[in-house]
LOZAKOL-739441 format. One record per residue (C-alpha): residue number from 1; residue in three letters; x, y, z. Coordinates in steps of 0.5 Angstrom, whole numbers. Layout:
// LOZAKOL-739441
- nr;rest;px;py;pz
- NUM;ala;X;Y;Z
...
//
This chain:
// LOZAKOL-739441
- nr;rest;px;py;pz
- 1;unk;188;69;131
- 2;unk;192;64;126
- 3;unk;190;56;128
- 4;unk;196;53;134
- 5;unk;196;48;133
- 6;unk;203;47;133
- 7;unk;204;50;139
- 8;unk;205;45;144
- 9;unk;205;46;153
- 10;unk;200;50;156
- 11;unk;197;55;152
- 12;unk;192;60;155
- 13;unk;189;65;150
- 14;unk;184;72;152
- 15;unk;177;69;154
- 16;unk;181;62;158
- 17;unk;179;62;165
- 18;unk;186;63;167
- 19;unk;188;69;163
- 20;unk;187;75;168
- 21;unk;192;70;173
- 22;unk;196;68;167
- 23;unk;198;75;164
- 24;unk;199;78;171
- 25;unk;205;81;172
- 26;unk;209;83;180
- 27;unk;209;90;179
- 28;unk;200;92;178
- 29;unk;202;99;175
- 30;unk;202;95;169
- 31;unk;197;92;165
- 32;unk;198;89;158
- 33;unk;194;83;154
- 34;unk;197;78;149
- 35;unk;196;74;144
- 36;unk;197;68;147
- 37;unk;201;66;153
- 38;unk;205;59;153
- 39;unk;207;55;158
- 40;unk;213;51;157
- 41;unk;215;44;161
- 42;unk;220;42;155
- 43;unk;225;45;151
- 44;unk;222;43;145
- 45;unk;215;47;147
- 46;unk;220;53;147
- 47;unk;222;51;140
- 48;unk;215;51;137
- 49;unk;213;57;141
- 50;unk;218;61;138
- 51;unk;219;58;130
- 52;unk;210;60;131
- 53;unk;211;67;133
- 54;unk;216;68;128
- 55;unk;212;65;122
- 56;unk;206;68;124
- 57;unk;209;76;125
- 58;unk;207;76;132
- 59;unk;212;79;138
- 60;unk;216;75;142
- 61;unk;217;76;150
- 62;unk;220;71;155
- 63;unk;219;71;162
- 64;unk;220;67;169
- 65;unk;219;70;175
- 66;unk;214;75;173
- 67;unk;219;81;177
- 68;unk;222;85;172
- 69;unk;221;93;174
- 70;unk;219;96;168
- 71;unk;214;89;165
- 72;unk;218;89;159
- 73;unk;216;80;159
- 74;unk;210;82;157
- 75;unk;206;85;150
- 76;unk;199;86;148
- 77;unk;198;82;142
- 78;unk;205;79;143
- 79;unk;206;72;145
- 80;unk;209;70;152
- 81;unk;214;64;152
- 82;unk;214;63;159
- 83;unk;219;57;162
- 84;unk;216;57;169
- 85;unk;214;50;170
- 86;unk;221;48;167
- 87;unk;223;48;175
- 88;unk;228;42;175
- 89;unk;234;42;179
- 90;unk;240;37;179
- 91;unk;246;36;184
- 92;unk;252;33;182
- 93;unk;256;32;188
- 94;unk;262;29;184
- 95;unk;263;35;179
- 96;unk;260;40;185
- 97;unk;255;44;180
- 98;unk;248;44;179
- 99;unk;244;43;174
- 100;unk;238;49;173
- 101;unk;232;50;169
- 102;unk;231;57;168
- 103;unk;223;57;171
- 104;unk;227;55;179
- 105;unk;225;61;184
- 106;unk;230;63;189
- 107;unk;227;59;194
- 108;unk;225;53;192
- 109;unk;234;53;188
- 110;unk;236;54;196
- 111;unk;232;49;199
- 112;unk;233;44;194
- 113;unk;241;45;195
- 114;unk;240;46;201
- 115;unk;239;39;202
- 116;unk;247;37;199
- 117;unk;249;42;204
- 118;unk;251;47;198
- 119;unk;249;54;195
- 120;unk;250;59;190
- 121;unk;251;67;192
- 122;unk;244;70;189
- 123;unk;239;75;191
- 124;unk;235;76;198
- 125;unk;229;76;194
- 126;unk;226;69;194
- 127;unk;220;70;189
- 128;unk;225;72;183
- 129;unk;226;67;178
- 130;unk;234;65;177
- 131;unk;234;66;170
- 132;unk;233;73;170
- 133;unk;237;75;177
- 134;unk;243;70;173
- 135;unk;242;73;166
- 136;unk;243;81;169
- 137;unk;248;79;174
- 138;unk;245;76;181
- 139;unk;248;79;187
- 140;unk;246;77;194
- 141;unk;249;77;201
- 142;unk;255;72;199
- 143;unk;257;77;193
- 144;unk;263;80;197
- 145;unk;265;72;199
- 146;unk;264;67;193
- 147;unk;262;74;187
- 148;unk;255;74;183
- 149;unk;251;69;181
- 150;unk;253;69;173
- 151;unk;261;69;176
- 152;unk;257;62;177
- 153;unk;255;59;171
- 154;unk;258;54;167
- 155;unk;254;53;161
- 156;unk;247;56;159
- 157;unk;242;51;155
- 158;unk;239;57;150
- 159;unk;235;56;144
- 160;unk;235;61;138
- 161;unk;231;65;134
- 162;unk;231;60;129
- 163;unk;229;55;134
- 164;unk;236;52;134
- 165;unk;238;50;142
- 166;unk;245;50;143
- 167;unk;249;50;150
- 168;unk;253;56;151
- 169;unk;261;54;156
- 170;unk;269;55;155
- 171;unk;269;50;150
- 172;unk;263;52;144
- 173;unk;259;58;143
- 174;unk;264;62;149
- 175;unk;261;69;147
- 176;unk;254;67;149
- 177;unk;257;65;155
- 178;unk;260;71;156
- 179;unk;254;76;154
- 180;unk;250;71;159
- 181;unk;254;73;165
- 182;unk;251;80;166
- 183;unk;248;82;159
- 184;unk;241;81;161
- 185;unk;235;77;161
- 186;unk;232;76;154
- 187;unk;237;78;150
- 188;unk;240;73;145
- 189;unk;235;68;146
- 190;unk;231;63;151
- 191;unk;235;61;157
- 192;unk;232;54;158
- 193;unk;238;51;163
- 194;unk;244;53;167
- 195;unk;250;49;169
- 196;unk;252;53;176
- 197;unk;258;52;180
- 198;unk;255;50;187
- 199;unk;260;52;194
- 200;unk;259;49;201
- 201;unk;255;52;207
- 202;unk;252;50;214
- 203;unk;251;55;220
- 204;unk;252;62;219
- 205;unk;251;69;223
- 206;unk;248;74;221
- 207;unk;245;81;224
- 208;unk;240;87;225
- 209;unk;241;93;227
- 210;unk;236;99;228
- 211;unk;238;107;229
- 212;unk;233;112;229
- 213;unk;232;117;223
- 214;unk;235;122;227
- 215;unk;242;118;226
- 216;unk;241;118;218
- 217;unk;246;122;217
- 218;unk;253;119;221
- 219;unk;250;112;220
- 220;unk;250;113;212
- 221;unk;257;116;213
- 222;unk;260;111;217
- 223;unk;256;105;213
- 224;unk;259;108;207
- 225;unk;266;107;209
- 226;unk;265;101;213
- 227;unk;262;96;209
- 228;unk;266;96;203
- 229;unk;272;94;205
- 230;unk;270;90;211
- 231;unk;271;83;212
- 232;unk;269;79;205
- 233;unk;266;74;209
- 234;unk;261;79;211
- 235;unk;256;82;206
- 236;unk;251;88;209
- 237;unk;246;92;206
- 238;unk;242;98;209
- 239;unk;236;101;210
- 240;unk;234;107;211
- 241;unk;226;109;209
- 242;unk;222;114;209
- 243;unk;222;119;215
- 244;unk;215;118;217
- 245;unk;217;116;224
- 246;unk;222;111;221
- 247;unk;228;108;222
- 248;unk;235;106;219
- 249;unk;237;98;219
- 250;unk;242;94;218
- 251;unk;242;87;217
- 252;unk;248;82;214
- 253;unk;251;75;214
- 254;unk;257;73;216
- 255;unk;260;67;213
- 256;unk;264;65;220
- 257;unk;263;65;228
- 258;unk;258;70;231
- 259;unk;263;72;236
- 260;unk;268;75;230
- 261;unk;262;78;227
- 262;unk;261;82;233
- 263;unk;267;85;232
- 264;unk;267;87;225
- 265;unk;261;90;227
- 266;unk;264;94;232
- 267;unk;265;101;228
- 268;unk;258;100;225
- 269;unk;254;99;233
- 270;unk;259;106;235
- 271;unk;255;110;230
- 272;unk;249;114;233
- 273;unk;244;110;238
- 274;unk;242;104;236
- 275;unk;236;102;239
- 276;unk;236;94;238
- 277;unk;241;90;236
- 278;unk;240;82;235
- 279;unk;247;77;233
- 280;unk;245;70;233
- 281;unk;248;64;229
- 282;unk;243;60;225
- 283;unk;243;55;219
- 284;unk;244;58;213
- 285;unk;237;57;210
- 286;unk;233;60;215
- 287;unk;238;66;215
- 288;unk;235;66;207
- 289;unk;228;65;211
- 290;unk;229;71;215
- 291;unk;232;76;210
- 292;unk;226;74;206
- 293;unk;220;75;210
- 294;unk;218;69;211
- 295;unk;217;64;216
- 296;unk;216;58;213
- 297;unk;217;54;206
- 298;unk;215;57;201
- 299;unk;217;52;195
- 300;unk;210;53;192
- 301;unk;208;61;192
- 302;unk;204;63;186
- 303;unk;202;69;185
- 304;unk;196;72;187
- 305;unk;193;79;187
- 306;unk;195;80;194
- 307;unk;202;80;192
- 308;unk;201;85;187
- 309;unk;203;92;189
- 310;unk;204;98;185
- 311;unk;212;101;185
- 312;unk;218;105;181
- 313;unk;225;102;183
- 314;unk;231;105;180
- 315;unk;238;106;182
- 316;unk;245;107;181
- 317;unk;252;104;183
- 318;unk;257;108;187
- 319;unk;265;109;187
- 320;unk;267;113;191
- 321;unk;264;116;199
- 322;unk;257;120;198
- 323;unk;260;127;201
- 324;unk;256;131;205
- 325;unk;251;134;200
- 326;unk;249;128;197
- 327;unk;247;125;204
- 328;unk;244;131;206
- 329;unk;240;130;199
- 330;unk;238;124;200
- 331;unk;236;125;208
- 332;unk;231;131;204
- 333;unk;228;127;199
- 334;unk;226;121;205
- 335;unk;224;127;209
- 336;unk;219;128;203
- 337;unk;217;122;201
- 338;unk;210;121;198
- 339;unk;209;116;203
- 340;unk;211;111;209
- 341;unk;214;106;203
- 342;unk;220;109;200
- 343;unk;226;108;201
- 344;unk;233;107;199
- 345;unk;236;100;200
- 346;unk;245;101;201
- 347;unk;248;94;198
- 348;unk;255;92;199
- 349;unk;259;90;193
- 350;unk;267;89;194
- 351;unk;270;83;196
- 352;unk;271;78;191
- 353;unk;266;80;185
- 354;unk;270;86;186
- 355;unk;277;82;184
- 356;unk;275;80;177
- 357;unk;276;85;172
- 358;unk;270;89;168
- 359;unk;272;85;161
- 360;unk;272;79;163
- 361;unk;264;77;164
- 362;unk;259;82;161
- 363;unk;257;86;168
- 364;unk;262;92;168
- 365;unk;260;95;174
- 366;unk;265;91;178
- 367;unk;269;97;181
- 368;unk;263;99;185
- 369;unk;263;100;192
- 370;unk;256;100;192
- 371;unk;249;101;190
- 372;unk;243;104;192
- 373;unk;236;101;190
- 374;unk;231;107;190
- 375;unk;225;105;192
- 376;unk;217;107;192
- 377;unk;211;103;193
- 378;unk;204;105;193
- 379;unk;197;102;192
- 380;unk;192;107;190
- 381;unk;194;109;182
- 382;unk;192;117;183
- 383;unk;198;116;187
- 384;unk;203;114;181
- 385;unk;204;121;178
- 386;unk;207;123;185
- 387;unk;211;116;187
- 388;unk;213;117;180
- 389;unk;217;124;180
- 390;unk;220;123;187
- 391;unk;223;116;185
- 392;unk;226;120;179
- 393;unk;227;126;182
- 394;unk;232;123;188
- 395;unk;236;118;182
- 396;unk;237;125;178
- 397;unk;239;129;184
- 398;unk;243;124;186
- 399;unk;248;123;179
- 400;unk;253;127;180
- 401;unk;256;123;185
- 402;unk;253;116;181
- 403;unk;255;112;175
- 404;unk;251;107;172
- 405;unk;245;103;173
- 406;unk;244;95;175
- 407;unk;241;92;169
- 408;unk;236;88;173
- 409;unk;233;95;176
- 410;unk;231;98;169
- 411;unk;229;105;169
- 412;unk;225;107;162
- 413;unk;225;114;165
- 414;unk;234;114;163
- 415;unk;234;115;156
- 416;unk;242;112;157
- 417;unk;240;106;159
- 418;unk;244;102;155
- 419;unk;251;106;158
- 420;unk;248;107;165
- 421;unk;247;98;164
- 422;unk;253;95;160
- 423;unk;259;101;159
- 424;unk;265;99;157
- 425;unk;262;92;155
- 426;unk;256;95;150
- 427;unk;260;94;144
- 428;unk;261;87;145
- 429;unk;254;85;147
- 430;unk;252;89;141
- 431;unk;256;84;136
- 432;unk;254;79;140
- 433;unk;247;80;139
- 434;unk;248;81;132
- 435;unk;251;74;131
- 436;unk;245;70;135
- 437;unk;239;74;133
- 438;unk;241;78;127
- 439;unk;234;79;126
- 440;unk;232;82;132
- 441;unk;227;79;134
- 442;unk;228;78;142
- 443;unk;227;86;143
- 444;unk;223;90;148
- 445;unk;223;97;150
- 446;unk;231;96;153
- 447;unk;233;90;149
- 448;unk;241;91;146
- 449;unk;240;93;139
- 450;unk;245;89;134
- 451;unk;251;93;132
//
């Protein structure tokens, strides 16, 4: 390897002691070795790491969070700009924004605007990197109340491929701010800080509802009719796995008192027999807590190989109500899984991200009712041949009644990918790349190609 010794940050290279930890990404299926891995705790080291790799002939990747589907932030032989240890944020509670380094996990985000009292409307999972759940679009269980998590950005701190750092907002480079509301992680340069607009947020109620399998059928056909025109206050997903002895699950949050929850939720707990349900009131950032998994603060989680599983996930917007083939597909596909952890995740779109127009952000799919996450897990890679072609089957089987994909859910097995994810808006985003990376330099497998 070329001398780097203008490469500044921490640099983990094959044979440190580190590098198995350092290489290692969320999904196990994959397993890739670059060249050098580069931590970056300024912008300048984002700088110097991109004008190294383009003057040595190296491939480039970014990565955050560490949680892309299909592993495209890694590269054997490429180098990794990974701006992780860039974690600040900053609240300004005259302007009611914050300022975000792009390495920020969910979590650790919620806390620190948790002790202002204020929020972004994000994702559920609170190990994900902010920068690329923001960059794809963000939704989460305030979508439906204040929209994603991009309708949220300001202003975007980016450094180019000619190591150029510019700020993308209304006032200059407004294409680029444009792109980065939906047009995907790694696209057009290196996110290094994002300015968000931030809301107010105290106690809140939320649910959890349990029908047995058996109810699957009228359960899906209730929830589907329900829960994208319900109160936008309220956002619910559900859950319906694997027919194992499995159950279907609802869970929501409500922005507003329980008693009002409670009759929303009525035409929901009058489907089927439910077998438990729990309403309660509690802070806002123990409702995150909850939906995570988790029981106590979690701000410094590392990834370790326990957290580490082998999955496939894909998924697909959808429209218009599923007809009853498409539920009796879906309930054949869960009754034949290949194990107990797979599942299809329902979430709930509507409500206000559903009023801005497709145009106006690069995340096209506002019109959706909602969006079905296919999911699969495994531990044993003889076992992936099979997890593989059932979660691909499901999807195929299921795209009569489907339109497009969610770009933070990438599918490598979809050879329209670049339709499925951006639509009406593809043509745009390619220009736009065209004009901040003419050369192409920040590609991966799925990566907008310049027009």
């Amino acid at each position: 390897m070329r001398s780097i010794s203008s490469l500044t940050g921490r640099i983990v290279l094959p044979g440190s002691a580190d590098y198995d930890d350092a290489r290692m990404s969320y999904n196990a299926r994959f397993s890739k070795y670059p060249a050098a891995i580069v931590f970056c705790g300024h912008v300048r080291d984002v700088v110097n790491a991109v004008r190294w790799a383009r003057e040595n002939g190296y491939p480039l990747r970014v990565r955050s969070g560490r949680h892309c589907y299909e592993d495209f932030t890694l590269a054997d032989g490429g180098i990794v700009i990974d701006v992780s240890p860039m974690n600040g944020v900053r609240f300004d509670p005259v302007n009611r924004t914050a300022a975000v380094q792009t390495g920020v996990r969910l979590l650790p985000l919620y806390e620190a605007l948790w002790r202002h009292g204020a929020t972004i409307p994000g994702g559920t999972c609170p190990t994900v990197g902010i920068a690329g759940l923001t960059l794809g679009g963000g939704y989460g269980f305030l979508s439906r109340l204040l929209g994603l998590s991009c309708d949220q950005l300001l202003e975007v701190e980016t450094v180019l491929a000619s190591g150029q750092v510019i700020r993308a907002n209304d006032r200059e480079h407004a294409d680029l701010l444009w792109a980065s509301r939906g047009g995907g992680g790694g696209n057009f340069g290196i996110a290094t800080s994002f300015t968000f607009r931030v809301h107010p947020i105290s106690c809140v109620a939320i649910y959890r509802i349990v029908w047995p399998w058996r109810d699957l059928p009228l359960l899906l056909n209730v929830w589907q009719h329900w829960a994208p025109s319900v109160d936008e206050r309220l956002t619910p997903s559900l859950v319906l796995s694997a027919g194992f002895g499995g159950y279907c699950t609802s869970s929501g949050l409500f922005v507003g008192p329980e008693w009002q929850l409670r009759e929303l939720l009525a035409p929901l707990l009058a489907a089927g027999m439910p077998v438990e349900t729990e309403i309660t009131t509690v802070p806002y950032l123990e409702a995150l807590y909850r939906f995570g998994g988790l029981k106590k603060e979690s701000a410094q989680w590392q990834m370790t190989p326990e957290h580490r599983h082998r999955f496939k996930n894909s998924g697909a917007f959808v429209y218009r109500p599923l007809p009853p083939r498409a539920i009796s597909t879906i309930a054949a596909f869960l009754d034949a899984a290949p194990s107990p952890i797979c599942m299809i995740i329902f979430e709930s779109l509507g409500g206000r991200l559903g009023r801005i127009p497709a145009h106006a952000t690069a995340f096209v799919h506002r019109q959706a009712s909602f969006h079905m996450q296919y999911i699969t897990q495994w531990t044993d890679p003889a076992a992936d041949e099979a997890h593989l072609r059932w979660a691909e089957s499901i999807r195929k089987a299921l795209l009569p009644y489907t339109f497009g994909q969610y770009v933070n859910y990438p599918n490598v097995f979809d050879a329209d990918w670049a339709q499925a994810y951006y639509g009406s808006n593809l043509s745009a985003l390619r220009r736009i790349k065209r004009k901040y990376d003419p050369d192409n330099v920040f590609r991966f497998a799925q990566s907008i190609p310049p027009l």
